[in-house]
C-alpha positions in Angstrom: 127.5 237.3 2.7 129.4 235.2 5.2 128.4 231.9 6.0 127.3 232.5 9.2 125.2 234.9 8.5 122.9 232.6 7.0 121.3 231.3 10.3 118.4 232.3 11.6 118.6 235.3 14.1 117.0 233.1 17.3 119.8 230.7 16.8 122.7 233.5 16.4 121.2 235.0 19.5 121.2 231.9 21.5 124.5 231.5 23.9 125.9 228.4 24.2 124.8 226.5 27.8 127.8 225.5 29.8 127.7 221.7 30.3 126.9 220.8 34.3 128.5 218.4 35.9 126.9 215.1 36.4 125.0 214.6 39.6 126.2 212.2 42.0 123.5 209.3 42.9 122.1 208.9 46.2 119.4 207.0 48.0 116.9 209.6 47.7 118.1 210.5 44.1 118.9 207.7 42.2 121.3 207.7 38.8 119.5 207.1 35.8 121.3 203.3 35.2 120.0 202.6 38.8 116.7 203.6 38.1 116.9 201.7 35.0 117.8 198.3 37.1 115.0 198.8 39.3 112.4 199.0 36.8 114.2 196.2 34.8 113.6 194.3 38.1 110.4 195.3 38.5 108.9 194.3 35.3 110.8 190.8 35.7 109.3 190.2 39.1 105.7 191.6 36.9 106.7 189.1 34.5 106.8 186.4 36.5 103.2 186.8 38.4 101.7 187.3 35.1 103.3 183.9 34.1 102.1 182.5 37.4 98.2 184.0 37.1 97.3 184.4 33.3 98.6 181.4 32.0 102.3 180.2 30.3 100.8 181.6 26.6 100.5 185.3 27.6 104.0 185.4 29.6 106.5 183.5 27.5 105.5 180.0 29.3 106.6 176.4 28.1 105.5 173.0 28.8 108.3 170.4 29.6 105.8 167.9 28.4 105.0 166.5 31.8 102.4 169.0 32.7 104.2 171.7 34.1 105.2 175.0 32.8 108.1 176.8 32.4 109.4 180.3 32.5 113.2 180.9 32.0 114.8 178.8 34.5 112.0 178.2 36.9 109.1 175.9 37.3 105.7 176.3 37.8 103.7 174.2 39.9 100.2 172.8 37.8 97.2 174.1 37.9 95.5 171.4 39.7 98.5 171.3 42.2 97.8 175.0 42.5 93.8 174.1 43.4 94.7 171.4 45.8 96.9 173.3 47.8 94.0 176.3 47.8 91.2 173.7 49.0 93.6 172.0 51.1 94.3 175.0 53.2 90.4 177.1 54.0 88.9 175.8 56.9 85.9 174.0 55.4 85.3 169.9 54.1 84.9 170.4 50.3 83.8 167.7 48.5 82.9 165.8 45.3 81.3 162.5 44.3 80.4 161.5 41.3 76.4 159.7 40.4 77.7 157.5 37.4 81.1 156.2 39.4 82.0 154.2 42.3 82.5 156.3 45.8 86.0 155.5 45.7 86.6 158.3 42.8 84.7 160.9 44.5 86.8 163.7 46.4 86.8 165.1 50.5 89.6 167.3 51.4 91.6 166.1 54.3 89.7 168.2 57.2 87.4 165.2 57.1 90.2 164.0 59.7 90.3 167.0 62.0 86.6 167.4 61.6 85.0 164.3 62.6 88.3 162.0 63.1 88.1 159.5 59.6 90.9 160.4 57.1 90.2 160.5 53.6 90.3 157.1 52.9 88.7 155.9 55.3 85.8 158.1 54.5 85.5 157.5 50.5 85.9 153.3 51.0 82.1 152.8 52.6 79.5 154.2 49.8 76.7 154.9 52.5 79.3 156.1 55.7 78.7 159.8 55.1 74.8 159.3 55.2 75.4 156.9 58.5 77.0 159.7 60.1 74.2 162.4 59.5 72.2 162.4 62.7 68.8 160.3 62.5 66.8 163.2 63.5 68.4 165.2 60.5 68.4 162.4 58.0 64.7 162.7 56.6 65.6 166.7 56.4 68.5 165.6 54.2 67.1 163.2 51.9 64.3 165.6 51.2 66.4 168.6 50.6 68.6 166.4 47.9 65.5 165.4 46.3 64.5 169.0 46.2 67.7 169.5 44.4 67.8 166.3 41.7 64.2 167.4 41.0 64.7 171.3 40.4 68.3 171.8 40.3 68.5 174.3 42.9 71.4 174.3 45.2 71.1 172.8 48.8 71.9 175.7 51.5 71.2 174.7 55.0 72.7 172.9 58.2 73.1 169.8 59.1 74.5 167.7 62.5 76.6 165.0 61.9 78.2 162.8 64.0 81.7 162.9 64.8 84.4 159.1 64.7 84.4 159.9 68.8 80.6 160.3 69.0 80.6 164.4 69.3 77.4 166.0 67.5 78.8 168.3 65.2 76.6 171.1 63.6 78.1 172.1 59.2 76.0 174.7 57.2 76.4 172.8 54.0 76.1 174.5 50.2 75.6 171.9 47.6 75.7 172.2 43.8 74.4 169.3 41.5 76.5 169.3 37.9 74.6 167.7 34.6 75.9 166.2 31.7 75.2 168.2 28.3 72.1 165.8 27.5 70.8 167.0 31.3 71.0 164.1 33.1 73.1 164.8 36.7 76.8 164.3 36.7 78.3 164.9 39.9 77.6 166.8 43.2 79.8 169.1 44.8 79.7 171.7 48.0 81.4 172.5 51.1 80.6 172.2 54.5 81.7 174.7 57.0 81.6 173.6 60.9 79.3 175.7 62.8 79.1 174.1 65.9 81.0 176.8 68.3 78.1 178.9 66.9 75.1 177.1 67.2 76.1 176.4 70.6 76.2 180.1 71.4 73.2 180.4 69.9 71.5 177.4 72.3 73.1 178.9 75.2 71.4 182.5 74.2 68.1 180.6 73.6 68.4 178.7 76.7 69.5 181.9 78.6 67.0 183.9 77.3 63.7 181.4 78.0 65.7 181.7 81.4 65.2 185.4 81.5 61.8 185.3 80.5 61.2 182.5 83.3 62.6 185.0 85.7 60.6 187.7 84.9 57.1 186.2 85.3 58.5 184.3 88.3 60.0 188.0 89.7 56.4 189.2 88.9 54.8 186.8 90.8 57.3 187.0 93.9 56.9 190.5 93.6 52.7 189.6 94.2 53.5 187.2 96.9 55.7 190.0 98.8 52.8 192.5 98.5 50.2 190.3 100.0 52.1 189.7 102.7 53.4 192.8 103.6 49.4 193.9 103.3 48.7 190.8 105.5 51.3 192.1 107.9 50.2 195.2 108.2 46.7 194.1 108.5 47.3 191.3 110.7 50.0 193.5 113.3 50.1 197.0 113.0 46.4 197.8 111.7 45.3 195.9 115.0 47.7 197.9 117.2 46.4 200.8 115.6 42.5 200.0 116.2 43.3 199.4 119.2 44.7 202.6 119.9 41.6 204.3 118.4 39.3 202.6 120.6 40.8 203.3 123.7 40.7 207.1 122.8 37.5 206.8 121.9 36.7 205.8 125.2 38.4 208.7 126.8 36.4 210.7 125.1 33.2 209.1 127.0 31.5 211.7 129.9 32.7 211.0 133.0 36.1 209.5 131.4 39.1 210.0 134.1 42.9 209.8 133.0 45.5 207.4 134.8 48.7 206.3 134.6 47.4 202.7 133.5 45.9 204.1 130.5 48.8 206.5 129.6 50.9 203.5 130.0 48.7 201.3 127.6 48.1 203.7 125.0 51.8 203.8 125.6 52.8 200.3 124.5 50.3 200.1 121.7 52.1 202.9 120.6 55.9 201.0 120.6 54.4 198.2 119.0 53.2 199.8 115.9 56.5 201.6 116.0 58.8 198.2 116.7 56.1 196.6 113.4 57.1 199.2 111.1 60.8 198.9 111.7 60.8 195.8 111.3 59.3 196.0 108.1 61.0 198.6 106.8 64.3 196.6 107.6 63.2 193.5 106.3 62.3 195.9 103.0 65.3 197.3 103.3 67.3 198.5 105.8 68.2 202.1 106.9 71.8 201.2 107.7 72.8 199.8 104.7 72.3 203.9 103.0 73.2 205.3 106.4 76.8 203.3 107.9 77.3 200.6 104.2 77.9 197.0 103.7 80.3 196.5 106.8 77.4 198.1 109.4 74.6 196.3 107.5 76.1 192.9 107.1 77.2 192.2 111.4 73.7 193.6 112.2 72.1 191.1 109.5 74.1 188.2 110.5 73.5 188.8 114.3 70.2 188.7 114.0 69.6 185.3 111.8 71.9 184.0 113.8 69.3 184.7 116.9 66.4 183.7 115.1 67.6 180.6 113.1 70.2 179.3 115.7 72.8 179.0 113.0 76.2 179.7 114.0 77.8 182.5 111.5 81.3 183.7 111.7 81.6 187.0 109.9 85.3 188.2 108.1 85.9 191.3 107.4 89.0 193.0 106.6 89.4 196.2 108.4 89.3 199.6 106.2 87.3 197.7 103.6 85.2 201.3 103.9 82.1 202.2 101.6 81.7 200.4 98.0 79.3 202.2 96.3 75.5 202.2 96.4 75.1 199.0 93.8 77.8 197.3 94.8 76.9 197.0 98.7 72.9 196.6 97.7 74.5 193.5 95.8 76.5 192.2 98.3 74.2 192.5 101.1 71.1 191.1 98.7 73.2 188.0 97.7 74.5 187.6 101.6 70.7 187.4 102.8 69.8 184.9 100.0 72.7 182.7 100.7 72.0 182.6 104.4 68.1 181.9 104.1 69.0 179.3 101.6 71.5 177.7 104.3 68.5 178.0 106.5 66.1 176.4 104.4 67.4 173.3 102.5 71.0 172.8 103.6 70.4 171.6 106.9 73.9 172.7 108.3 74.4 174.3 111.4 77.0 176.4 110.4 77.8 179.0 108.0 81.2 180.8 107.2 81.1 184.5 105.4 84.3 185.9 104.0 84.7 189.2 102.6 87.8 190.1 100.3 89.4 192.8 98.4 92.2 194.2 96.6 92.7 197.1 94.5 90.5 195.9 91.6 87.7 193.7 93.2 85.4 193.0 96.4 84.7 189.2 96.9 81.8 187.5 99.5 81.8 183.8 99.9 79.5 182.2 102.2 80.3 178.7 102.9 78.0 175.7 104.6 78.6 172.3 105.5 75.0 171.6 104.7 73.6 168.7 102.1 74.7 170.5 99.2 72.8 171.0 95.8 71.3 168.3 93.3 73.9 168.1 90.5 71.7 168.3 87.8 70.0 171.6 89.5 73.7 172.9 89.9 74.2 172.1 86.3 71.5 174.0 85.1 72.1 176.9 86.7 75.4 177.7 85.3 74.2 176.5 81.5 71.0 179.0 82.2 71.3 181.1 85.5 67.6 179.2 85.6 66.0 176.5 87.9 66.9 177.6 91.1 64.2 180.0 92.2 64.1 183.4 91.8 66.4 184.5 94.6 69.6 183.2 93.3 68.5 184.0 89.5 68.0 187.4 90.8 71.2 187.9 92.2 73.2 186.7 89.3 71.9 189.2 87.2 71.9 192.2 89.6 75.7 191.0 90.1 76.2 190.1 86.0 75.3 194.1 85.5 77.9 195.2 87.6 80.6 193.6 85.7 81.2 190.7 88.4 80.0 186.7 88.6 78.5 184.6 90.6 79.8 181.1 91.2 78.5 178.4 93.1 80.3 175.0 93.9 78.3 172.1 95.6 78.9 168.7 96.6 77.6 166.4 99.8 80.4 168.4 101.9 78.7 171.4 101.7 78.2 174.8 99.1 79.8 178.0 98.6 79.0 180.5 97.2 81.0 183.1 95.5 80.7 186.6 94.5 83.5 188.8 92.9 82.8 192.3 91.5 85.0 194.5 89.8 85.2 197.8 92.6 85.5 200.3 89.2 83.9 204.2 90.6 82.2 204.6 94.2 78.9 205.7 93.3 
């Protein structure tokens, strides 16, 4: 038998593969060298994290003998370089300070200068200055939440205000470890101290606003009373009489012998315009018919006409023409905060003038009323833009029926006069 015929029959049988040519390389299929170089560069670039994270003894890592480490050609910064530069850069005061050594060995990271305006030095070379600059009516709180600590060794979590180079209050929620020695006695405190001021301030302006709201409510509740009795006294006091009056004149046309004239057509007559006259007036002063039927424009000049006749104020009135209808809560609002600012002119200002101006552009309507009256107390100004509180119920009242529209109310005030301001956004009629 022939040498060839000693191989096995799938081998025989095989044909021999033509060889391919190579493929050329591109971007989206890389040659086998380049991928080669890429994961060669890869694991370098691996390399070098794992050098930088795990330590110099997994990764190939040697010491110069100064403290820092090595790999290949490059230098790595020390570990407590490395820490530094992480505490250095969160926006918190870290610190530590030692119970058996001397303040000057303890540790605050430099935001103690943008913080409350000392720089490091000047902090850690006065033992007792960072208890001076805790705020008296916090210092007790402190001293017995430290204790709390020394005594059970539970951490310190709470805030604190402490007072600032410049004399600002500041507010820090401080956490506060203490460390002990292997025989248990304490070794060294250290925490962080995170500046919550911005925060609690919110939070005193929601307190503040809220004990506002709630002030507003029951005095709203009581106004609402007040308004009830007299528009029952009103109705009592004018049209109930007009009306009994009425009745008994009828009843005595009913008497025998009873003859109709002219002079009691013409009395029954003017009781009869009085009660009507009464009830339009109230139902204006409730809320009036042309501010649904005609809007703002038609409401407003018959308003202002009117106090001007009954308070003897002189009121100019601006309007720009085609300012047209604003929507339902939009004119309520204007014309509610228009009638408070004009009975407030009437009532404490003392000016004899008032000036209204009404604005708009494509995005907002604007109404500013403007006096040359007394003016309002600072302090009572100041309030009510800290609270929306402290003016009475009218102006607290309009605020919010303006704030729930998406607009403000601002008012300026000084001996020359007031002015008040409203701007709402115009968003859909309604």
């Amino acid at each position: 038998m022939r040498e060839t015929d000693s191989k096995p029959i799938e081998q025989q049988s095989q044909p021999e593969q033509p060889t391919s040519p190579e493929q050329p390389s591109s971007p989206e299929h890389p040659s086998q060298p380049e991928q080669q170089a890429e994961t060669a560069e890869a694991e370098a670039i691996l390399g070098d994290l794992a050098a930088l994270f795990l330590g110099a003894a997994d990764s190939g890592a040697e010491s110069n003998g100064a403290g820092e480490e090595r790999v290949g050609s490059e230098v790595l910064p020390k570990p407590d370089d490395m820490y530094r530069v992480l505490v250095e850069q969160i926006p918190a005061l870290v610190f530590i300070a030692y119970l058996d050594r001397r303040i000057s060995e303890a540790y605050v990271s430099p935001q103690i200068e943008s913080a409350l305006g000392f720089s490091q030095e000047e902090w850690l070379e006065d033992p007792i200055r960072w208890y001076a600059h805790i705020h008296p009516d916090d210092k007790q709180r402190w001293s017995t939440d430290a204790a709390e600590m020394f005594l059970s060794g539970q951490p310190v979590k709470a805030a604190y205000r402490v007072l600032a180079r410049d004399g600002r209050v500041l507010w820090f929620h401080c956490e506060v470890r203490m460390v002990r020695k292997a025989d248990g006695r304490p070794w060294f405190l250290h925490g962080v101290g995170f500046d919550i001021t911005e925060l609690k301030e919110k939070e005193q302006a929601l307190q503040e606003r809220g004990a506002a709201l709630q002030h507003l409510s029951s005095k709203l509740m009581r106004t609402q009373d007040d308004e009830r009795r007299r528009i029952a006294r009103e109705l009592h006091d004018s049209l109930g009489q007009y009306l009994v009056a009425v009745k008994m004149i009828l009843g005595n046309a009913r008497q025998p012998g009873f003859f109709s004239t002219d002079a009691f057509h013409s009395e029954i007559e003017e009781l009869v315009d009085h009660c009507i006259s009464e009830t339009r007036t109230l139902s204006h002063l409730l809320h009036p018919p042309i501010l649904d039927d005609m809007g703002f424009v038609a409401a407003a000049s018959w308003y202002v006409d009117g106090f001007g006749k009954r308070s003897g104020i002189n009121v100019s009135l601006e309007i720009p023409e085609g300012l047209g209808r604003l929507g339902d809560a939009i004119e309520v609002a204007l014309f509610r905060a228009l009638q408070e600012a004009l009975t407030n002119i009437h009532r404490h200002s003392g000016s004899t003038g008032a000036q209204i101006r009404v604005g708009k552009d494509e995005h907002k309507v604007s109404l500013e009323i403007v006096d040359q009256g007394r003016g309002m107390p600072a302090e009572l100004l100041a309030r009510f833009h800290k609270t929306g509180g402290e003016t009475g119920v009218g102006l607290a009242g309009i605020r919010e029926r303006v704030k729930e529209l998406g607009g403000t109310l601002e008012i300026r005030s000084d001996d020359a006069g007031t002015v008040v301001s409203v701007v709402i956004p115009r968003g859909e009629q309604r």
